[in-house]
N, C-alpha and C positions, 0 to 999 in steps of 0.2 A: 561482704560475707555476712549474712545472717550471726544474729546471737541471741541470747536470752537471756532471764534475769535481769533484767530492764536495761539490756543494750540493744544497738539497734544494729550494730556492725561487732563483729569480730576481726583481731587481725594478731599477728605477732607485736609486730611492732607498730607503733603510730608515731608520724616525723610531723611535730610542728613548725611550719614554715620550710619553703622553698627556696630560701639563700643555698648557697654554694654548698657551703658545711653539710646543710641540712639533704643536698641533693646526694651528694657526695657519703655520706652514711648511708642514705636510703637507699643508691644504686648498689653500693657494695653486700648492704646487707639482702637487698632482693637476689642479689647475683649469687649467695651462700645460702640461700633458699629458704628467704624467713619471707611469710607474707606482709607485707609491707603497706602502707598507707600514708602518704604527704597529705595535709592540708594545710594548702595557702591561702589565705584572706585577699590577694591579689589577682588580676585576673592575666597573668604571664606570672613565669618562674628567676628567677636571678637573685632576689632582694633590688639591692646596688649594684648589681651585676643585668641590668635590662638596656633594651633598647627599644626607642620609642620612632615613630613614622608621623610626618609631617608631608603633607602634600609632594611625596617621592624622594625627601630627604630624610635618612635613617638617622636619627640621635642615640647615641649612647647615654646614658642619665646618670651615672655615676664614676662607672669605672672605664678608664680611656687607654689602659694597657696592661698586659700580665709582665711581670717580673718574669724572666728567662722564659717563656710559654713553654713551651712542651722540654726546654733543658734545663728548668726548675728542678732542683732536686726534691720540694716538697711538692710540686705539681706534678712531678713527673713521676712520682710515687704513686700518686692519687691516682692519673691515669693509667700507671702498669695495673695497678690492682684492679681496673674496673677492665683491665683488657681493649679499652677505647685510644690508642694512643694515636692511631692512623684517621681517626674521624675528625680528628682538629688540625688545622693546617694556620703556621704564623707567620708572620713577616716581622723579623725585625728593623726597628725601626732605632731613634736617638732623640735625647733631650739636649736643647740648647739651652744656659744659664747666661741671661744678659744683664749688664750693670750698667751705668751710669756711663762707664768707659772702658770696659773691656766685656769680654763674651767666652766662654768657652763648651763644644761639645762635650757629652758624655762620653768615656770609650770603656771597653772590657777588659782592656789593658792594664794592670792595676798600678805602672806604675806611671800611667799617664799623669793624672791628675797629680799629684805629686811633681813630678818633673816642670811640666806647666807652671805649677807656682812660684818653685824655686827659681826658675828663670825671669818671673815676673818683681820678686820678692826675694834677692838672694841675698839680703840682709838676715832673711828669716828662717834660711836653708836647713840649720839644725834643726829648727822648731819644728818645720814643715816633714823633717825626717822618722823627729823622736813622734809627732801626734800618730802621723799614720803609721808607726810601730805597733803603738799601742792600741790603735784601732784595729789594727789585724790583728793582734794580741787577744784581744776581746772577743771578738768575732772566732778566735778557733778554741778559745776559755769556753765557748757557748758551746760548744760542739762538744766538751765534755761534757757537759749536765748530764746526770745530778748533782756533779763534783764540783762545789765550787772553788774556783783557783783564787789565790792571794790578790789578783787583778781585780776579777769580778764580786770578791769583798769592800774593795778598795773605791770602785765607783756604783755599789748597788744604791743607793742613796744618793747621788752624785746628779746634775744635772749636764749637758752637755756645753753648756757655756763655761762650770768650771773646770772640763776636761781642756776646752780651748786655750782658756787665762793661764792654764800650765804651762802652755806653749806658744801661744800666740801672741803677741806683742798689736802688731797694727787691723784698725779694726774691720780694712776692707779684707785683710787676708782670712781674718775669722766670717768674713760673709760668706768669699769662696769657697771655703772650705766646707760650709754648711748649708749649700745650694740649695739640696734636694729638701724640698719645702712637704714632705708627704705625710709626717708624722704633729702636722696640723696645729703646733704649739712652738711658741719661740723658743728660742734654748735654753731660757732658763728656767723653761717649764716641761724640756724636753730631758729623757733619760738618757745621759752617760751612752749606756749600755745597749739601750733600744738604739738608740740612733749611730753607736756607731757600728750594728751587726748592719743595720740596714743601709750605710753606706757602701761596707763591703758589699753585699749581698746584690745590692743595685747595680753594683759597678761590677762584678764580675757575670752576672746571670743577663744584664742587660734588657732592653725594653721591648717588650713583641704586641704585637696586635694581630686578633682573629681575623681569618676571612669569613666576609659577613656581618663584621660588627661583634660588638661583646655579646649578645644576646644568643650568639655559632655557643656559649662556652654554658649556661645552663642547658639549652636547647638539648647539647649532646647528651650532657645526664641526664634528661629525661629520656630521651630515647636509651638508655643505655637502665635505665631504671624499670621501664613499660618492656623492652626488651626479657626482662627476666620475670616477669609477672605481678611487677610491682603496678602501684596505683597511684593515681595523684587527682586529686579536688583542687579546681580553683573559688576562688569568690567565698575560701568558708574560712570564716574563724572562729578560732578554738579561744572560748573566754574561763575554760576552770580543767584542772587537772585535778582527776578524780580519785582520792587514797581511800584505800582500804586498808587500816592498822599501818595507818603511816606509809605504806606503801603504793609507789604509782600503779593503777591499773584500768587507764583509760583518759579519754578527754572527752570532754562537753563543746560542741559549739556552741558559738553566739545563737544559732537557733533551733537548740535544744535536742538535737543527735548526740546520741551517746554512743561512744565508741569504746569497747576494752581489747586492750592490748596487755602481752608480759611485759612489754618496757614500751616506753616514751622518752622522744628522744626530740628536747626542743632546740628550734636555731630561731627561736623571739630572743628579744633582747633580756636580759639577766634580769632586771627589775621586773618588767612585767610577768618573768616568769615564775618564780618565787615569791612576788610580795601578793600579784593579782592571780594567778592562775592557780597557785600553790595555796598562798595563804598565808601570811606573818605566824599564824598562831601556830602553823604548821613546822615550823622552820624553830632551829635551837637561835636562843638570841642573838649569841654571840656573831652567828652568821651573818644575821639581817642585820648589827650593827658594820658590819665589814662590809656588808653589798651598799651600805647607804653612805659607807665612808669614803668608796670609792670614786674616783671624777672621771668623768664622763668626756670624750674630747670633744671640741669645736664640731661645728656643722657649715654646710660650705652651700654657697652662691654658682648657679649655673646661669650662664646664656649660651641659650644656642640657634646657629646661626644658618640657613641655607642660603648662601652667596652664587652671585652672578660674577665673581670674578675669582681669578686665580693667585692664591697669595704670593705664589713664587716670581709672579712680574713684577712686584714693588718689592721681592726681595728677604721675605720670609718664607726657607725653602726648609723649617724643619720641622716635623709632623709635632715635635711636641717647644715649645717654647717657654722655661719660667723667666717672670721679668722682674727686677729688683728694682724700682726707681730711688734706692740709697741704700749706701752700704750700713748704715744705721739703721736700721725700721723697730730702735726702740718705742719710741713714739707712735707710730702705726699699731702696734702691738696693742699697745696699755688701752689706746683708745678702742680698738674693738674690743680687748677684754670687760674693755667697763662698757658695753653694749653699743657702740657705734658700727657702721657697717665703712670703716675704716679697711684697707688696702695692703695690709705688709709684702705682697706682693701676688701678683697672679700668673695664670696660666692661659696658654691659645696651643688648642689644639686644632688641627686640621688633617681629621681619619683619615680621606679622600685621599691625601697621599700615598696611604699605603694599600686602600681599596677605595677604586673609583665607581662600584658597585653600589654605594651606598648612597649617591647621589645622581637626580639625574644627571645626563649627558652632558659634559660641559659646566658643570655647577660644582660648585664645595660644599664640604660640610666646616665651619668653624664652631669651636666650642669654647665657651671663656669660662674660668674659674677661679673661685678664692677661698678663703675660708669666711664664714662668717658667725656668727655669734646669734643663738635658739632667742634670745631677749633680747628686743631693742630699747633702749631708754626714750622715755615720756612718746613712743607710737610704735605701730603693730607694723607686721610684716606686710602687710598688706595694703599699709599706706607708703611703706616704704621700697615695693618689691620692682615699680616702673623707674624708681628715680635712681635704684643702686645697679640696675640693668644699663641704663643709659649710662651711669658713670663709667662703667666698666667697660662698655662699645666704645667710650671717647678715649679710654687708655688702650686700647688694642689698637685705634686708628694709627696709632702713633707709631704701630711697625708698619700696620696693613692700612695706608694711606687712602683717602676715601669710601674706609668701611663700608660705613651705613649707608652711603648710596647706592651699595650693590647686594642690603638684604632683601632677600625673596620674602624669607619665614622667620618668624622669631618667636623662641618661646625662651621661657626660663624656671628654675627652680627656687626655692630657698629650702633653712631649715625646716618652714613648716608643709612644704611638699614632699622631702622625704621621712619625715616621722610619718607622714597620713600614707606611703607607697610604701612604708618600708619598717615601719610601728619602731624603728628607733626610736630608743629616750634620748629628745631633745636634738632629731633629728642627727646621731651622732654619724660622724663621717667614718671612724675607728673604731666604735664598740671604747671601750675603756680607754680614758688616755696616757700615752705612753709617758707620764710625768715621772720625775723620781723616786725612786721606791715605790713604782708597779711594777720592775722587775720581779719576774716569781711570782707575783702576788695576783697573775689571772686568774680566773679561777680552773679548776679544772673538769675534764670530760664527768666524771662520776660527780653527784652531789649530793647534799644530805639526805636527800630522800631516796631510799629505795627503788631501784629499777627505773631512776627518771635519770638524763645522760643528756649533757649541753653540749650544744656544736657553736661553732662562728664565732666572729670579733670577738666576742667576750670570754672566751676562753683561752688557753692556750694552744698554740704559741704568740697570737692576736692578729689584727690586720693586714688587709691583702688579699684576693685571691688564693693564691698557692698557699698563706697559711691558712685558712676558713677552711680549703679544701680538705689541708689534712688533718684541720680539727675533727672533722664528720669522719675521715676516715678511722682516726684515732677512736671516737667515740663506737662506731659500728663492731672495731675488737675489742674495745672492751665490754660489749653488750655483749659480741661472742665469746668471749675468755681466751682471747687468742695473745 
């Protein structure tokens, strides 16, 4: 839409960036009849939520399953509101956790996991009773916010390893108990509080995967967006947000279209958006001392794989697998924190099982993952990015015997592939990390400035799918005053 006064476009609103969050505001608010406008610097939609095509083998590139899909209570929100809930179709699917000497599935049964261990460890039976007490304690303390309860005082600064030591005595039973490898930092750099909504949360919602690949899940909100007369630019980035009297009233691309909008509504990552688009000078101090005080989580290592054979002949028959090679990975840890591309434990996915569609006839998809570290000490990612691939195909072989003589295709990621697809600071896999005392403390949809409104990871409620989703949706009422 034409403007004037040295714009080149008019719109209501302007959504920078295409992540989830950002679609998920954009579709809502076009569906409430504001003119809308996405611009993504990317040329497909998702963020970390994409999928990518290799000689007939579909990759996912970040994200390899939705918490509960469509019986997510914060996705399933997202979707009533945008009226889309029939366009997405899931399969659930399970995670397998393997150790050293024992293994066990994911179930939605809550008091599976529980039961399991105390039969394995019935030395430990109180322990194992009182932790997950207080982990569903936690978890329904959340569910009152803004109120905080005597609980989530008690571990707001708390790390989750010393929620363990409360209870835990030996130290394979604190492995078990702390499987779910997703909030990307060891425990004692993990929150209390974060970690243990998101064990409930995991275990009761369970694991789903799109049909089509993760790429069915922005796909729909564009069409669900263009649907109500909204609009979306790819290949364009937005380098400056433009205040008038302190107030947001437009963006700049990178090559030099000016856009005014009444609000702007970004899903770029926090720093970039305030320090570079906004402007430090722009910003009350106090602020930009708090955004630069914040930490940033880990960034993760991909390979991915199109195979000529079937994992389930040699016997890994579970679409998602984490592997532990010890129940100690203190040492694993400290070493990739001080920039090693060091192993605390990985992941093998294999979509194919739950859509054969994404591979040709007869072939798989495998996906390997870990976290890895944005700095590597004394050499670059890129002298490092063939030799930490290879390592990580020779630890997969070890379920899925004779891997590597049955890849077709292989590509892979590191941190500095997804900062460049995805403008993360530092390639982040979470947006903010879930360490102790960043409970509370994401930031939220409204921000200092005037009429500008953050979606995604770096907001509240933080990482995830189903929560990015309902950050955008969050942000879209409060642009409306709903």
């Amino acid at each position: 839409m034409s403007a004037g006064n040295g714009f080149d476009e008019e719109h209501d609103v302007v959504v920078i960036g295409a992540g989830i969050g950002g679609l998920a505001c954009a579709a809502y608010l076009a569906k409430r009849g504001k003119r809308v406008k996405v611009l993504e610097q990317h040329y497909v939609p998702g963020g970390c939520c994409t999928s990518f095509t290799r000689k007939g083998f579909k990759f996912d590139a970040g994200v390899l399953h939705l918490t509960g899909g469509k019986e997510s209570g914060a996705f399933q929100r997202v979707l009533a509101a945008l009226e889309i809930e029939d366009e997405l179709e899931f399969k659930e699917q399970f995670q397998r956790f393997v150790f050293p000497d024992m293994s066990f599935d994911s179930s939605r049964d809550m008091k599976d996991l529980p039961e399991t261990l105390k039969g394995r460890f019935p030395s430990e039976s109180k322990g194992i009773e009182d932790i997950f007490s207080v982990i569903g304690s936690i978890y329904d303390d959340i569910r009152k916010l803004p109120e905080m309860s005597p609980l989530l005082t008690k571990y707001s600064d708390k790390s989750f390893q010393a929620l363990l030591d409360e209870y835990i005595e030996d130290v394979r039973l604190k492995a078990l108990v702390s499987a779910n490898w997703h909030l990307w930092h060891p425990n004692w750099r993990n929150s209390a509080i974060d970690y243990a909504a998101l064990l409930v949360t995991e275990q009761q919602r369970g694991y789903f995967y799109p049909t089509g690949g993760i790429q069915a899940v922005p796909d729909t909100l564009v069409r669900a967006l263009e649907r109500h007369g909204g609009q979306i630019e790819y290949r364009t980035l937005v380098d400056r947000i433009i205040l008038e009297g302190g107030k947001a009233v437009g963006v700049r691309t990178a090559k030099g279209k000016r856009i005014r909008a009444e609000w702007v509504m970004s899903n770029a990552a926090a720093r970039p958006t305030f320090l570079n688009m906004v402007g430090e000078e722009n910003l009350p101090a106090e602020f930009v001392r708090t955004l630069n005080g914040m930490e940033i989580s880990l960034s993760s290592l991909y390979v991915y794989l199109g195979v000529d054979i079937d994992p389930r002949t040699v016997g890994l028959d579970a679409p998602e697998t984490i592997v532990y090679e010890t129940y100690d990975n203190t040492e694993e840890w400290e070493s990739l924190l001080r920039g090693e591309t060091s192993v605390p434990c990985f992941g093998i996915a294999v979509p194919t099982y739950m859509d054969p569609s994404i591979a040709p006839p007869g072939k798989h998809v495998v996906i390997l993952m870990t976290m890895a570290p944005y700095h590597l000490r004394d050499r670059s990612w890129r002298e490092e990015k063939e030799r930490a691939s290879h390592k990580l195909v020779g630890k997969a072989e070890r379920l899925i015997p004779g891997l590597s003589e049955h890849i077709l295709v292989q590509d892979s990621a590191t941190p500095l592939t997804y900062e460049r697809y995805t403008l993360n600071s530092l390639g982040a896999a979470m947006g903010w990390a879930f360490s102790p005392g960043m409970f509370m403390r994401r930031l939220d949809q409204r921000t200092p400035v005037e009429n500008l409104y953050l979606a995604g990871h770096w907001t509240m409620p933080g990482g995830g799918v189903p929560a990015v989703a309902l950050s955008g949706l969050r942000a879209a009422r409060r642009i409306l005053g709903e």
